[in-house]
C-alpha positions as CSV (number, residue, x, y, z in Angstrom):
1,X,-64.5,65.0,-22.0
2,X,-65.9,61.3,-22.7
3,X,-69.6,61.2,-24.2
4,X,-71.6,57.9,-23.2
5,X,-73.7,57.1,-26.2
6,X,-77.0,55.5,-24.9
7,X,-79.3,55.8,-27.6
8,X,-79.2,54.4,-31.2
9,X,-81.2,56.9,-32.9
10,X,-79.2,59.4,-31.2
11,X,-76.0,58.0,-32.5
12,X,-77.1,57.8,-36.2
13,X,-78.3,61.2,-36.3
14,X,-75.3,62.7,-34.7
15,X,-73.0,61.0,-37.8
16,X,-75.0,61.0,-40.6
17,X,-76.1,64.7,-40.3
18,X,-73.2,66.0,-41.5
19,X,-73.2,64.1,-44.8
20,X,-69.6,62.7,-44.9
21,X,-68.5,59.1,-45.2
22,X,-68.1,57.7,-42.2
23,X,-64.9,55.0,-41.3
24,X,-64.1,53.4,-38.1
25,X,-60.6,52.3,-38.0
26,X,-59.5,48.9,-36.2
27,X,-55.5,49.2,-36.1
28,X,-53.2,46.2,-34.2
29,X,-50.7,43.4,-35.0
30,X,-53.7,41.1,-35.8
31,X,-51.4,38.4,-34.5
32,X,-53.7,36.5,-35.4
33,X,-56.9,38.0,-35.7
34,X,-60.0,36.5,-34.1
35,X,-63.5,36.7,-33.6
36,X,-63.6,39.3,-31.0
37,X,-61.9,42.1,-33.3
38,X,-64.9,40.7,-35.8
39,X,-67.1,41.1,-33.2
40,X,-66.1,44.7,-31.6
41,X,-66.0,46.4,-35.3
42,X,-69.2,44.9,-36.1
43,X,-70.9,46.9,-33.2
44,X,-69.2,49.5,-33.4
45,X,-70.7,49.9,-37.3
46,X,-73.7,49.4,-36.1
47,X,-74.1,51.6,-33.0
48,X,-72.6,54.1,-34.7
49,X,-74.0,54.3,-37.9
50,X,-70.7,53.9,-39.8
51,X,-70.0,53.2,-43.6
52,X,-67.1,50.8,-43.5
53,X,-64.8,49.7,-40.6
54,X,-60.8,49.6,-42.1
55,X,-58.5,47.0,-40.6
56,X,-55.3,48.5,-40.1
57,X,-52.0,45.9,-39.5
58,X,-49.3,47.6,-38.0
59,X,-45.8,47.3,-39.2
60,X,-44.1,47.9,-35.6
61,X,-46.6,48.9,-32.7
62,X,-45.2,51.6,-31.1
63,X,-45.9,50.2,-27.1
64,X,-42.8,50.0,-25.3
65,X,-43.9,46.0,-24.9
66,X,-43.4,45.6,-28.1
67,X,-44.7,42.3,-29.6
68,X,-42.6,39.5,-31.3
69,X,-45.3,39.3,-34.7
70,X,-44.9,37.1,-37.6
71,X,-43.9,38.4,-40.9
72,X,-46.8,41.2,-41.9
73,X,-47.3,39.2,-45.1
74,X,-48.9,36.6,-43.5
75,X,-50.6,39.5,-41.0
76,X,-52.2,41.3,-43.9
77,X,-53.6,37.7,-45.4
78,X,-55.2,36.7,-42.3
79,X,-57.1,40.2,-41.8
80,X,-57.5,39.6,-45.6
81,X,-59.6,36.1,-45.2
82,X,-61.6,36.7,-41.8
83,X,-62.9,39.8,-43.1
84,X,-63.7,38.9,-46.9
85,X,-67.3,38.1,-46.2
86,X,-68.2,41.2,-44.9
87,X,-68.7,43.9,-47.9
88,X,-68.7,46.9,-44.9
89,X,-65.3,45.3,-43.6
90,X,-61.6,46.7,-45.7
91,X,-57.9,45.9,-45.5
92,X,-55.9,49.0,-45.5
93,X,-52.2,48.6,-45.2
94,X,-51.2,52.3,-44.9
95,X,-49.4,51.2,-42.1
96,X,-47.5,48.4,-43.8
97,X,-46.3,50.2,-46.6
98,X,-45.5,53.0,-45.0
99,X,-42.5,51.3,-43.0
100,X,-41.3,51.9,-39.8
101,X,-43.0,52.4,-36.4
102,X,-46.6,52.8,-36.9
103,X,-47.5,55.5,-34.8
104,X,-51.5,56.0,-34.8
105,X,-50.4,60.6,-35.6
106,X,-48.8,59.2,-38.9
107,X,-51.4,57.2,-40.3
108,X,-54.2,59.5,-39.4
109,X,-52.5,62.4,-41.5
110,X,-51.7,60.1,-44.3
111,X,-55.2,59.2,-44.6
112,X,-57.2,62.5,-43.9
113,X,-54.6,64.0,-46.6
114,X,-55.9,60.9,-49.1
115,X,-59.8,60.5,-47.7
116,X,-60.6,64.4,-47.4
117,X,-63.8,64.5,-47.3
118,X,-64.4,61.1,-44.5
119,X,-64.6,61.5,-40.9
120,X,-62.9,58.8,-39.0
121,X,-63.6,56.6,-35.7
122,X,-60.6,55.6,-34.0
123,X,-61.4,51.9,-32.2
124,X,-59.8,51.4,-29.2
125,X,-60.6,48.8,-26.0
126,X,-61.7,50.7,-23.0
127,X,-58.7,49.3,-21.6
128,X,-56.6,51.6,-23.8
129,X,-58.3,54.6,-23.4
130,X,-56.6,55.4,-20.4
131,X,-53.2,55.7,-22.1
132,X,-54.2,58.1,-24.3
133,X,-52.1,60.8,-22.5
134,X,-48.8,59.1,-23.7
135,X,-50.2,58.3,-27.2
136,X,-47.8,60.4,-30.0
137,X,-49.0,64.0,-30.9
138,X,-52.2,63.4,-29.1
139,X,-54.0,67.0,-28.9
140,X,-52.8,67.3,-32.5
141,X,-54.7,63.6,-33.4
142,X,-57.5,64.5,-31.6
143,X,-58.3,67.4,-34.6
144,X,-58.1,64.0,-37.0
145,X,-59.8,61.5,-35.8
146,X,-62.9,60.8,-33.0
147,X,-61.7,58.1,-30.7
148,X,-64.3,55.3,-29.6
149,X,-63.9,53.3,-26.9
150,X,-65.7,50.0,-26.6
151,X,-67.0,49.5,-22.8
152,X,-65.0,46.6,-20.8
153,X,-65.8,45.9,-17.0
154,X,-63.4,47.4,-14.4
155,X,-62.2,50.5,-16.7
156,X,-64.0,54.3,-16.1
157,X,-65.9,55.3,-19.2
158,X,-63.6,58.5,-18.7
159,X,-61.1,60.5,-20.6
160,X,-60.0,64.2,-20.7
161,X,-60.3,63.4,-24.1
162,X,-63.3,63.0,-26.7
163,X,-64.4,59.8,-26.6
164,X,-67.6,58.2,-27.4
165,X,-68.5,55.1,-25.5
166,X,-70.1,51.8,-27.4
167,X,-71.2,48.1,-25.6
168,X,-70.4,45.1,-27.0
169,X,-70.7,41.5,-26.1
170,X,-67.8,40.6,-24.0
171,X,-65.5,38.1,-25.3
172,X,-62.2,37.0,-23.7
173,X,-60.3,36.0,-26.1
174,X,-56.5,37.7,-27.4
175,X,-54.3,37.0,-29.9
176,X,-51.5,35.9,-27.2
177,X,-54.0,33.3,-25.9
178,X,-54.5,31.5,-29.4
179,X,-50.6,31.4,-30.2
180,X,-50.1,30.1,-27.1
181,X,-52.9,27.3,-27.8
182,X,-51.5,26.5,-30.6
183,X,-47.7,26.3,-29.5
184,X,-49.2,23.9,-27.2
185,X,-51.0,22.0,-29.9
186,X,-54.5,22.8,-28.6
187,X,-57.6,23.7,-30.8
188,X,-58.4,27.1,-32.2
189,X,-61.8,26.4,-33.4
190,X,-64.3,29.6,-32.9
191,X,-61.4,31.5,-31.8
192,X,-60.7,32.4,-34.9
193,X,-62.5,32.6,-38.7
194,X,-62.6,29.4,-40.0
195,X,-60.0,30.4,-43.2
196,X,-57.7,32.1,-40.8
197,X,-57.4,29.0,-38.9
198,X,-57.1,26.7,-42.4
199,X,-54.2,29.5,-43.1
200,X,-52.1,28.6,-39.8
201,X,-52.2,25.1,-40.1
202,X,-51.3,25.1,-43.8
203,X,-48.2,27.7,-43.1
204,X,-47.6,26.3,-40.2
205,X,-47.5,29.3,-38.2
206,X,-47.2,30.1,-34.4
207,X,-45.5,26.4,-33.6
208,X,-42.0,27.0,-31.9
């Protein structure tokens, strides 16, 4: 069952009443990351109240499309410079030195074993919520974690699932958009953080 959050106030006493630190969690390739992922986790903090919002780089997404990423070092150092001037914003790289396929079932065990006493928001496009069904060890995850979805036009606000439902300022922009941009020698500029795009020119990254 999918809970629309409509009210603010509503939303901040729902999570702070129960006293624990609350986390969103923001997990993808971040191949590159760009002002929309900024832009999503900042809502979501605020809608929802929340103490921090942890980026999470993958190691190898686990989607049967599986995407060609750079090496994760230079991953983890672009989440690492377009979130550094947010105090509320963290690099986590459970994922990354954990190894393997990074299935979302792993991590969240890993990190309720380590952060006991935090409850944690899953972020998620509304896009993705309706792939949730086929998501590893899902009725077990749903025990670790509450899943938010953030609204996008043409997708049902609707899960068998928990889900609470947060708006955010709709912008169009991917990480598969920007590489190609850049293969094609086109600018980047407010696509990305202003040090993330400093950081591609200088390794010269996404240029075939």
């Amino acid at each position: 069952m999918s809970s629309v959050i409509t009210s603010q106030k509503t939303q901040s006493q729902t999570i702070n009443n129960n006293h624990k630190k609350s986390i969103g969690i923001l997990g993808g390739t971040f191949n590159p990351p760009h002002i929309a992922h900024l832009v999503m986790a900042q809502q979501v903090l605020d809608q929802l109240s929340l103490d921090e919002i942890w980026f999470i780089p993958d190691n190898i997404p686990p989607h049967v499309d599986r995407k060609d990423a750079i090496d994760a070092i230079h991953r983890v150092e672009m989440v690492r410079l377009a979130i550094e001037d947010n105090p509320q914003f963290k690099l986590d790289l459970t994922e990354i030195n954990r190894g393997g396929v990074s299935y979302t079932f792993d991590t969240m065990k890993l990190l309720k074993k380590a952060n006991p006493d935090v409850d944690f928001y899953f972020i998620m496009g509304g896009d993705m919520v309706e792939y949730l069904p086929t998501w590893n060890h899902i009725d077990e995850l749903t025990k670790l974690v509450q899943f938010v979805g953030v609204c996008r036009p043409g997708f049902e606000q609707d899960s068998k699932y928990p889900v609470i439902w947060v708006n955010s300022p709709l912008l169009n922009i991917s990480s598969t958009d920007i590489r190609n941009k850049l293969n094609a020698n086109h600018t980047i500029k407010y696509l990305v953080p202003n040090k993330v795009e400093e950081y591609i020119k200088q390794e010269g990254l996404y240029h075939d």
